[in-house]
KELO-814714 format. One record per residue (C-alpha): residue number from 1; x, y, z; residue in three letters. Coordinates in steps of 0.05 Angstrom, whole numbers. Each point is the difference from the previous one (the first is absolute). Layout:
N
<NUM, <X, Y, Z>, 'ALA'> ...
***
This chain:
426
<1, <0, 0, 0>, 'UNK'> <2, <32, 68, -12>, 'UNK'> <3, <-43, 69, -4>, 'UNK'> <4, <44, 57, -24>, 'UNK'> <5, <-20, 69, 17>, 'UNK'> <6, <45, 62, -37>, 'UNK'> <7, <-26, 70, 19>, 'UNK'> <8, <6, 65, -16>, 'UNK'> <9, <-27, 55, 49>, 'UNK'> <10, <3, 66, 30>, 'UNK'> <11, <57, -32, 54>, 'UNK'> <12, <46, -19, -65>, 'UNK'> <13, <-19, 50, -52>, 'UNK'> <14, <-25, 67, -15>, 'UNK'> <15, <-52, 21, -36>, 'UNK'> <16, <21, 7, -66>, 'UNK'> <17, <32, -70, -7>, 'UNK'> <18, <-73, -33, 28>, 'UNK'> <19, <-24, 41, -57>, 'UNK'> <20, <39, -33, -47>, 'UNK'> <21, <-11, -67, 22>, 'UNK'> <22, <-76, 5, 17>, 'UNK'> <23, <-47, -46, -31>, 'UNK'> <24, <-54, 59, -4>, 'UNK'> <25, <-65, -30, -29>, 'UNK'> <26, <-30, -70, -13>, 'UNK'> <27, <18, -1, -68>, 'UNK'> <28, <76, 14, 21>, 'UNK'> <29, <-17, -63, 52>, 'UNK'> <30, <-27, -42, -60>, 'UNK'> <31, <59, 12, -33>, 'UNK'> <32, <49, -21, 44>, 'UNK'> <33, <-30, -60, 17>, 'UNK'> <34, <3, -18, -59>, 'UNK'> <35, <68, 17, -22>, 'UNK'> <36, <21, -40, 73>, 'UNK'> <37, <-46, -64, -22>, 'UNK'> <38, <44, 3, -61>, 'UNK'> <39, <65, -13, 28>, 'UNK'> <40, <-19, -28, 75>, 'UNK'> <41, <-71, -50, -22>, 'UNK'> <42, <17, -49, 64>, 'UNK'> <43, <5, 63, 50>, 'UNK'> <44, <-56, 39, 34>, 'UNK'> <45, <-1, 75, 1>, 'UNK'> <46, <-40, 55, 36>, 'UNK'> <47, <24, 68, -9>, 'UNK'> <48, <-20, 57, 53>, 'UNK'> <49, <3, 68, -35>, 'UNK'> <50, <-22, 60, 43>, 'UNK'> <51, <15, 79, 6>, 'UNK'> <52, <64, -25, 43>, 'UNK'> <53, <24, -63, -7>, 'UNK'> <54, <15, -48, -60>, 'UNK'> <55, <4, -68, 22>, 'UNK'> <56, <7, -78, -32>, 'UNK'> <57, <-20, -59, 24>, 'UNK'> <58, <21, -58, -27>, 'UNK'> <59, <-17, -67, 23>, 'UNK'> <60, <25, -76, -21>, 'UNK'> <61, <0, -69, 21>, 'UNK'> <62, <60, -13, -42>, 'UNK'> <63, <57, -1, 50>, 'UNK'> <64, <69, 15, -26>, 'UNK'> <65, <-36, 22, -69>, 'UNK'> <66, <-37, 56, 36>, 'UNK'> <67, <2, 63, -28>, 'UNK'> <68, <48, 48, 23>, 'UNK'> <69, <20, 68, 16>, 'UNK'> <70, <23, 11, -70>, 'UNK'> <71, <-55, -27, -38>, 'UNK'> <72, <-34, 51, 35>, 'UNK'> <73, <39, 63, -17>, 'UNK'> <74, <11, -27, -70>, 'UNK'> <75, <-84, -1, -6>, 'UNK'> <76, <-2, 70, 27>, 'UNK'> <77, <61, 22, -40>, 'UNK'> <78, <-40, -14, -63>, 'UNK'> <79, <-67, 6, 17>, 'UNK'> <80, <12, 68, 21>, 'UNK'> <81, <62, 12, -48>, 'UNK'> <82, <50, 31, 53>, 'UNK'> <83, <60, -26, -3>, 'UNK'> <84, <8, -47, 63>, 'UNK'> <85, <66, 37, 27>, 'UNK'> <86, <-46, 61, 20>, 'UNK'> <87, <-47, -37, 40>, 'UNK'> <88, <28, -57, 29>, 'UNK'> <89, <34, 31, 62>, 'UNK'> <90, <-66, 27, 19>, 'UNK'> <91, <-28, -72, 6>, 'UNK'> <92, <-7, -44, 61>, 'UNK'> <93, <-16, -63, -9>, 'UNK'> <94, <-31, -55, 58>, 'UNK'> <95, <-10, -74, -11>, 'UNK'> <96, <-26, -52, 38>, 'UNK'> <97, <-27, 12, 67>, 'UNK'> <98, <24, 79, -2>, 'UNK'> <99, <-45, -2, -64>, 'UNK'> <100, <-60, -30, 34>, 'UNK'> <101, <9, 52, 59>, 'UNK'> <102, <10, 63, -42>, 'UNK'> <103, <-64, -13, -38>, 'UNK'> <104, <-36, -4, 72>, 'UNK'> <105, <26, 57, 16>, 'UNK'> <106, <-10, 39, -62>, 'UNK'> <107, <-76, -20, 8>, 'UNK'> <108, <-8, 14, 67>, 'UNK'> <109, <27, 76, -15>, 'UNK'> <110, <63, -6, 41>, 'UNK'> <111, <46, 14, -58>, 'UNK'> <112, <-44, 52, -20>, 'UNK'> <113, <22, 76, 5>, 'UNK'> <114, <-67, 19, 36>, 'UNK'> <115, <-3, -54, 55>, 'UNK'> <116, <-59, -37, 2>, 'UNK'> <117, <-29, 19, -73>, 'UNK'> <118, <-59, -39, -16>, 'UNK'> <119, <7, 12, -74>, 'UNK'> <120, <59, -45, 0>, 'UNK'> <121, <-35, -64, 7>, 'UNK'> <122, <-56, 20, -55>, 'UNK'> <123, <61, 12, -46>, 'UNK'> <124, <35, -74, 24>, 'UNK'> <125, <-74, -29, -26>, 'UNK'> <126, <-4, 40, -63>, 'UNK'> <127, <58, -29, -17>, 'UNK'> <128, <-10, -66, 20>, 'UNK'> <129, <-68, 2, -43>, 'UNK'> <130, <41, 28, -72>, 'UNK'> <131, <53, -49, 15>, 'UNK'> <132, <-47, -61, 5>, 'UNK'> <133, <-41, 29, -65>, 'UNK'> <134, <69, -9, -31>, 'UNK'> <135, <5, -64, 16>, 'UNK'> <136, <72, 9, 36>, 'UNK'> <137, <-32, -32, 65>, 'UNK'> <138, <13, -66, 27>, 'UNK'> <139, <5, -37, 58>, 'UNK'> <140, <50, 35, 41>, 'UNK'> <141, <-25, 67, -15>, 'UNK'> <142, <-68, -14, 14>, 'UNK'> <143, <5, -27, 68>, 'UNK'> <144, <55, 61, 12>, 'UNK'> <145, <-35, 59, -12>, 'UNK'> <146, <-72, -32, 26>, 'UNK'> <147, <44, -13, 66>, 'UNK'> <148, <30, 77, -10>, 'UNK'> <149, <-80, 33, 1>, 'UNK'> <150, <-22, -49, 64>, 'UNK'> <151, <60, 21, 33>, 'UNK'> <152, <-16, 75, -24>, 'UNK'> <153, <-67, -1, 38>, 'UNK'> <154, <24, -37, 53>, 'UNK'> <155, <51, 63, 20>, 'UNK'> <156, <-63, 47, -13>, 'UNK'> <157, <-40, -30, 44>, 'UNK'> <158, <53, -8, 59>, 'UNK'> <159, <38, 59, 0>, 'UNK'> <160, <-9, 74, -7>, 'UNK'> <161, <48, 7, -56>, 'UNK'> <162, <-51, 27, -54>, 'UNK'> <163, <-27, 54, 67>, 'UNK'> <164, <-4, 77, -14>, 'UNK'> <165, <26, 20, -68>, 'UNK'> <166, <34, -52, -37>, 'UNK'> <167, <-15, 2, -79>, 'UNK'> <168, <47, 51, -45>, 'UNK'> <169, <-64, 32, -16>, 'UNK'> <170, <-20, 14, 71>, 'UNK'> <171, <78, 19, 21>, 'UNK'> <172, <-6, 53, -62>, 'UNK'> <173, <-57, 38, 22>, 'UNK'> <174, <-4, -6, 72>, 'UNK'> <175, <85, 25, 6>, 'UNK'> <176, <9, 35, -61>, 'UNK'> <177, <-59, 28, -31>, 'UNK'> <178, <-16, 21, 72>, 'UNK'> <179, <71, 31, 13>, 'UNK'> <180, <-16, 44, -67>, 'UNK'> <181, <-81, 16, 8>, 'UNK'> <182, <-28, 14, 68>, 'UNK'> <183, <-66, -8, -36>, 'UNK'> <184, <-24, -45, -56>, 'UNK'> <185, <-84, 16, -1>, 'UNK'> <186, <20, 60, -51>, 'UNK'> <187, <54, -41, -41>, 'UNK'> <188, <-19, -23, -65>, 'UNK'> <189, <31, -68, -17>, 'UNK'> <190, <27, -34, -66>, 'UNK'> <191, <3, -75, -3>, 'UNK'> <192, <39, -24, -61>, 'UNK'> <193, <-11, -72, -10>, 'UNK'> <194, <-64, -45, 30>, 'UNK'> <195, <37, -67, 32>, 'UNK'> <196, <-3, -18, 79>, 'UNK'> <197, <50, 55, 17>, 'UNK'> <198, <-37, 57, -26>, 'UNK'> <199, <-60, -24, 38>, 'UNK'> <200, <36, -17, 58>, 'UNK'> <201, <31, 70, 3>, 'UNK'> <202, <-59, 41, -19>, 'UNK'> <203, <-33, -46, 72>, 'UNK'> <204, <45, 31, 33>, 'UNK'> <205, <5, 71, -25>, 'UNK'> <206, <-82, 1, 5>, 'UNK'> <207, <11, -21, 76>, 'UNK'> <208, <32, 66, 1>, 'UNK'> <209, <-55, 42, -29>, 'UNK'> <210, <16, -4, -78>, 'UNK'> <211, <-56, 28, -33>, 'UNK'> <212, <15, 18, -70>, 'UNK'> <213, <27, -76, -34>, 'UNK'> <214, <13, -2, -83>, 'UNK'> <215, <18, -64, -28>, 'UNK'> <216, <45, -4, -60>, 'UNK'> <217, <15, -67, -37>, 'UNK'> <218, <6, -21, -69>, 'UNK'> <219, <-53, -45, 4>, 'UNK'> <220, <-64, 48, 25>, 'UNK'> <221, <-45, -62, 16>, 'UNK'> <222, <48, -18, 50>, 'UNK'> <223, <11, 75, 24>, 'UNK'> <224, <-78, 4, 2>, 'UNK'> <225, <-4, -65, 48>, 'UNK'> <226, <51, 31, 47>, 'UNK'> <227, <-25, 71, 4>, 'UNK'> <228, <-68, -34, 13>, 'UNK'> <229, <25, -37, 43>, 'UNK'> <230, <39, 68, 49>, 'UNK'> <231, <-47, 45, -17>, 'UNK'> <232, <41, 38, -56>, 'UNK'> <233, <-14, 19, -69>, 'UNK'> <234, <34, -38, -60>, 'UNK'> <235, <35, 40, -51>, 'UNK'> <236, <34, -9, -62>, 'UNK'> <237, <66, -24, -6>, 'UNK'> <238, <20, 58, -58>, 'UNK'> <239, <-13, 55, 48>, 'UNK'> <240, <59, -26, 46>, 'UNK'> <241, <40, 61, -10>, 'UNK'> <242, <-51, 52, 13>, 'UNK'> <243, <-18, -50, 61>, 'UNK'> <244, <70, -1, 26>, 'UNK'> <245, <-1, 80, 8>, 'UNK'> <246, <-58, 0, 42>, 'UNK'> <247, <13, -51, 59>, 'UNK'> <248, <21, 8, 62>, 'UNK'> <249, <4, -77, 12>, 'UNK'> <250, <22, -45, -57>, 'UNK'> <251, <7, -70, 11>, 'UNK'> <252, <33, -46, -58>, 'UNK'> <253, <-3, -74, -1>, 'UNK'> <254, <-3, -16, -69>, 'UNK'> <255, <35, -63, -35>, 'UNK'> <256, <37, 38, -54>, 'UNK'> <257, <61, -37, -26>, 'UNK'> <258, <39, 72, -4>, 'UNK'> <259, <-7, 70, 28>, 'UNK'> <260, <-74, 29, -3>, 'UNK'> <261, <19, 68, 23>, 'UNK'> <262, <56, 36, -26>, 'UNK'> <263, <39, 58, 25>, 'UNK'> <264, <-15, 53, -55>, 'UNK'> <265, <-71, -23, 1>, 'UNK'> <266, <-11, 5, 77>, 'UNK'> <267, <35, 75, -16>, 'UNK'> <268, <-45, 16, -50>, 'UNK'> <269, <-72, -23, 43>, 'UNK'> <270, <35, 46, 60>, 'UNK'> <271, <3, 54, -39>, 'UNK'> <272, <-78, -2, -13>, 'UNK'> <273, <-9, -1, 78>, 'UNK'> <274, <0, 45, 62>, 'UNK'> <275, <67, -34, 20>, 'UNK'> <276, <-31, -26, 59>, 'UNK'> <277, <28, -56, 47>, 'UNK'> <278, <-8, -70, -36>, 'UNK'> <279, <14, -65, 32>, 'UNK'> <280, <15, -55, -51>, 'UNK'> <281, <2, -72, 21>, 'UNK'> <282, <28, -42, -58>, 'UNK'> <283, <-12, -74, 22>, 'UNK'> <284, <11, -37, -63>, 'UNK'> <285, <53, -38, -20>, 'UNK'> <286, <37, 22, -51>, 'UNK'> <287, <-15, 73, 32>, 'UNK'> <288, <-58, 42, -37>, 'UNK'> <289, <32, 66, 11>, 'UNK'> <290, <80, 27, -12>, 'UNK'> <291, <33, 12, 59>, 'UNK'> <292, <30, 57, -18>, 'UNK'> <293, <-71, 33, 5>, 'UNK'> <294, <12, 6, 73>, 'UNK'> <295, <40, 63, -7>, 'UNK'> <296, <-37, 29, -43>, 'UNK'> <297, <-25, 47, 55>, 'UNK'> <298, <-2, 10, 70>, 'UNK'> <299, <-80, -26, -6>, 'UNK'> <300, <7, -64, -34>, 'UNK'> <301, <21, -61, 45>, 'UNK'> <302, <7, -64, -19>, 'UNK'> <303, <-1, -60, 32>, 'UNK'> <304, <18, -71, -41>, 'UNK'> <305, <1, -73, 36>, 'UNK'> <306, <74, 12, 15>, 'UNK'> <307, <-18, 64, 43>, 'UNK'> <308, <-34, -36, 46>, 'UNK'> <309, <52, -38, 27>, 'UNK'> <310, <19, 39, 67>, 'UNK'> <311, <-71, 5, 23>, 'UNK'> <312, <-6, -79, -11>, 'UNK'> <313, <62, -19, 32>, 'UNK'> <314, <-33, 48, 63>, 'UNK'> <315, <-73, -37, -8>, 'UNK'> <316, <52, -75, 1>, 'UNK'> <317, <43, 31, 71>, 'UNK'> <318, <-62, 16, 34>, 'UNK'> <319, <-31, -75, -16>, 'UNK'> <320, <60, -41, 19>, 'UNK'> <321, <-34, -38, 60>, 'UNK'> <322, <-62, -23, -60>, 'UNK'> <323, <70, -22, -48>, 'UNK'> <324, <25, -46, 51>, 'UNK'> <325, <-70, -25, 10>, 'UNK'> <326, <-11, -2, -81>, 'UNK'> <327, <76, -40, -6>, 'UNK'> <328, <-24, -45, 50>, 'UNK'> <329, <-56, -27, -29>, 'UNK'> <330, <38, -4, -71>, 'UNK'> <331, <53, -31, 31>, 'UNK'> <332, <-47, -51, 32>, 'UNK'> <333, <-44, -12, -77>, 'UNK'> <334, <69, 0, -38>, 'UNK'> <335, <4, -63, 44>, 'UNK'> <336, <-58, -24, -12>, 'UNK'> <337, <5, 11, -76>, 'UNK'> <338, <69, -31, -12>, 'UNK'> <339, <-26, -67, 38>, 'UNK'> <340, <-59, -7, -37>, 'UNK'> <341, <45, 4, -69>, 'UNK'> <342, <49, -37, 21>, 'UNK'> <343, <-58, -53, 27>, 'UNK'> <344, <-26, 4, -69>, 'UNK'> <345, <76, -3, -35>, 'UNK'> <346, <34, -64, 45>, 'UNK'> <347, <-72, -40, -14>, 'UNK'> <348, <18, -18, -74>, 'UNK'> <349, <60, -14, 11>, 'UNK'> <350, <-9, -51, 49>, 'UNK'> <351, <-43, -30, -47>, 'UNK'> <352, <51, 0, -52>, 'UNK'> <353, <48, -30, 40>, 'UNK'> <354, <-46, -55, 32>, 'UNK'> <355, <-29, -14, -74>, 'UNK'> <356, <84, -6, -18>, 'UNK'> <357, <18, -41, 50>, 'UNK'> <358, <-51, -44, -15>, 'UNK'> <359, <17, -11, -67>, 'UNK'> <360, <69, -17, 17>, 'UNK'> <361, <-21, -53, 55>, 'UNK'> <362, <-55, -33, -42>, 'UNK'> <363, <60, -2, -73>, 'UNK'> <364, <45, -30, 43>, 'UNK'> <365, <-52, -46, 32>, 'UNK'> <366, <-20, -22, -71>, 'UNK'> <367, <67, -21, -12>, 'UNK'> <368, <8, -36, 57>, 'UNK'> <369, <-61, -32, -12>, 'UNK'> <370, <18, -20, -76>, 'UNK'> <371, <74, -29, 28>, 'UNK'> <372, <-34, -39, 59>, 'UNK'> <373, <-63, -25, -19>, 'UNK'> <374, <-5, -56, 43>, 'UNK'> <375, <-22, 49, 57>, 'UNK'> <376, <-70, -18, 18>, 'UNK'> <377, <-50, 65, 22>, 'UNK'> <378, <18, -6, 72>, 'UNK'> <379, <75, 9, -13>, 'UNK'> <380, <-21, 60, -48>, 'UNK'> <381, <-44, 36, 58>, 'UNK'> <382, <67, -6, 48>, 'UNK'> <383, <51, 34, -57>, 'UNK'> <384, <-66, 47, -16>, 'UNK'> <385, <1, 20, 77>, 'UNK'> <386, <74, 3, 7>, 'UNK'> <387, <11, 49, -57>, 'UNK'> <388, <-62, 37, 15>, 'UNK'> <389, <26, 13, 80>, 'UNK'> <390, <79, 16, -33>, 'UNK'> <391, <-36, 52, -44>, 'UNK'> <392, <-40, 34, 57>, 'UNK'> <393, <60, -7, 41>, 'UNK'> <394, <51, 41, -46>, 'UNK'> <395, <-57, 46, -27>, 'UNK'> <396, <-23, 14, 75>, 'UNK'> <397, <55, 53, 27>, 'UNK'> <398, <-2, 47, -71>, 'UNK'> <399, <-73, -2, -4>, 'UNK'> <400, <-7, 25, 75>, 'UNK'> <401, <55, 47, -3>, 'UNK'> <402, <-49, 30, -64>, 'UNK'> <403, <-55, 3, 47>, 'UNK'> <404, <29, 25, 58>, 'UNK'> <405, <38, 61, -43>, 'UNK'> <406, <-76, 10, -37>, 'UNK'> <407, <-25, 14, 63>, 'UNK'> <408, <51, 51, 16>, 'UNK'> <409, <-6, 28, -65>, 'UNK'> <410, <69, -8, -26>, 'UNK'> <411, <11, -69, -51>, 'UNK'> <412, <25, 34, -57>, 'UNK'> <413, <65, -27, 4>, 'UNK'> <414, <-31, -64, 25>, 'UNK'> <415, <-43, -19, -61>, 'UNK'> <416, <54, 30, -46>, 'UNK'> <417, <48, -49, 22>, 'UNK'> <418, <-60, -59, 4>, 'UNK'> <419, <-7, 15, -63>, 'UNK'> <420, <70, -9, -28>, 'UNK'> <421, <17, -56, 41>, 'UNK'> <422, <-65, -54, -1>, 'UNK'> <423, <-36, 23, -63>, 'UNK'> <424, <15, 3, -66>, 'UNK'> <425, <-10, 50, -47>, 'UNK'> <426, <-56, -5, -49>, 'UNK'> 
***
């Protein structure tokens, strides 16, 4: 069994780099599934792409022709087209049992930059769900990341991790929208893009008296059903830059594959406006809006996923006692997990090495039988028994050894060496 785990986040990488190797819509997904199933058909695959993190999972029951840490780069290398040499230092890869307990983690929003997130584990299941649609599922992976969400609600339930503010959305608006508006009842508010985020974030900036909502996406039905939905008013994606000059509060979350907002065209909607304050919260991934908009006046401020990263590591100090609490009970399911696999992995291969040994005892029997034939049924019940208690005798101290290490959670090297020594290859 060996589950492979190579991720890139905001503890490895910045921004930009994420950017570049995001998979940033389903039809990106699609795509790379396919071009994996192509070179990797015997390995499962479930890839977690989200406004901070880039992660692989990679799953086979292949032992020693596993794939490895360079298959993986090489897949991203050319998926993405970025030569692997800019990348791959940014990487960190976990197999095994690390692998298993960094997923629980990542589900359970304690690798998260906002402690606690519950949007985490809805982005662990949508990508579950595209990866099984893809058919890159399979055993291992199913039971892994079905194990990851039951340990995810088991933390929720028994720990305060996810109390008080812990989404991005809800860390933007409650720290710094707040630290920039003292009011938010006479804001009007711009919400580029319909997904979760922008409805999560418009929640909470409506908690705080928003009033005045506009929804802008390329597709209106969609901006329609959201702006229904909060109490806003749809409007038409080709009057974004007269839009942009009006808001106080614009909120971007859109699934562009490359900048939305430019510089020179953030200038030129300023210029149509009274110049007052604007808070920008770019949550996609790639970013919607140029960074170098940010000083284009003392007024504009802008906040992107990466800015958010001191008042997240705060929200994490203040929640250490719920972390231990969290680790404990992922320590205690990673446990759990790995014996259950290993349960499933030593069972065939006890039968394959009864169903071997066998084999041997009964062709050797035969021939003893064919040069001594004068041995009546009684005499062939004694040999029968003899052999039978020599085999259970030499097979005895391996196959409890396997079960005592499955319990434990730790045969790899056990059944690798099984393997080699009592059965042959096929």
């Amino acid at each position: 069994m060996n589950v492979l785990v190579v991720s890139c986040n905001h503890h490895q990488a910045g921004v930009q780099l994420r950017e570049r190797l995001a998979f940033s819509s389903e039809q990106k997904l699609n795509d790379a599934y396919n071009l994996w199933r192509s070179s990797h058909p015997q390995s499962e695959l479930v890839l977690l792409s989200t406004c901070n993190r880039v992660e692989i999972y990679c799953a086979d029951e292949r032992g020693e022709d596993a794939v490895e840490l360079a298959d993986v780069t090489s897949f991203l290398s050319r998926f993405h087209r970025v030569p692997s040499d800019e990348f791959t230092s940014s990487l960190l890869a976990h197999s095994g049992v690390d692998a298993v307990t960094h997923l629980f983690e990542v589900a359970c929003s304690i690798d998260s930059m906002v402690l606690g997130e519950p949007q985490i584990v809805n982005q662990v299941k949508e990508a579950y769900r595209v990866a099984q649609e893809n058919a890159a599922c399979g055993p291992l992976t199913n039971v892994l990341f079905q194990h990851a969400l039951r340990v995810s609600a088991q933390v929720r339930t028994e720990t305060a991790l996810a109390d008080g503010r812990v989404s991005i959305a809800s860390v933007a608006v409650g720290d710094f929208a707040r630290s920039i508006f003292s009011r938010f009842d006479n804001k009007r508010v711009l919400v580029i893009g319909a997904g979760e985020m922008a409805e999560e974030t418009l929640t909470y900036l409506k908690s705080e008296g928003v009033q005045q909502i506009q929804v802008c996406n390329r597709s209106h039905d969609r901006a329609e059903e959201l702006a229904s939905r909060s109490g806003g008013e749809a409007v038409d994606f080709a009057r974004l830059d007269e839009l942009l000059g009006d808001a106080d509060v614009i909120v971007s979350t859109t699934g562009a594959s490359e900048t939305l907002i430019s510089l020179e065209r953030f200038r030129a909607a300023r210029k149509r406006s009274a110049r007052q304050p604007v808070f920008i919260l770019d949550l996609a991934a790639p970013r919607d809006f140029d960074p170098a908009i940010s000083t284009l006046d003392d007024n504009v401020f802008l906040y992107d996923i990466d800015a958010l990263e001191e008042t997240c590591e705060r929200n994490r100090r203040a929640r250490q006692n719920e972390i231990h609490k969290a680790r404990s009970i992922i320590s205690a399911q990673t446990r759990v997990f790995m014996q259950e696999i290993y349960h499933r992995a030593t069972g065939p291969v006890i039968h394959r090495l009864r169903e071997h040994w066998s084999d041997i005892s009964r062709s050797e029997l035969d021939r003893l039988y064919r040069k001594m034939p004068e041995l009546d049924e009684e005499q062939r019940a004694a040999v029968e028994a003899t052999i039978s208690r020599i085999v259970n005798k030499l097979l005895h101290p391996p196959l409890e050894a396997l079960k005592d290490e499955a319990r434990a959670g730790t045969p790899d090297g056990l059944l690798t060496a099984i393997r080699r020594l009592f059965i042959p290859r096929e």
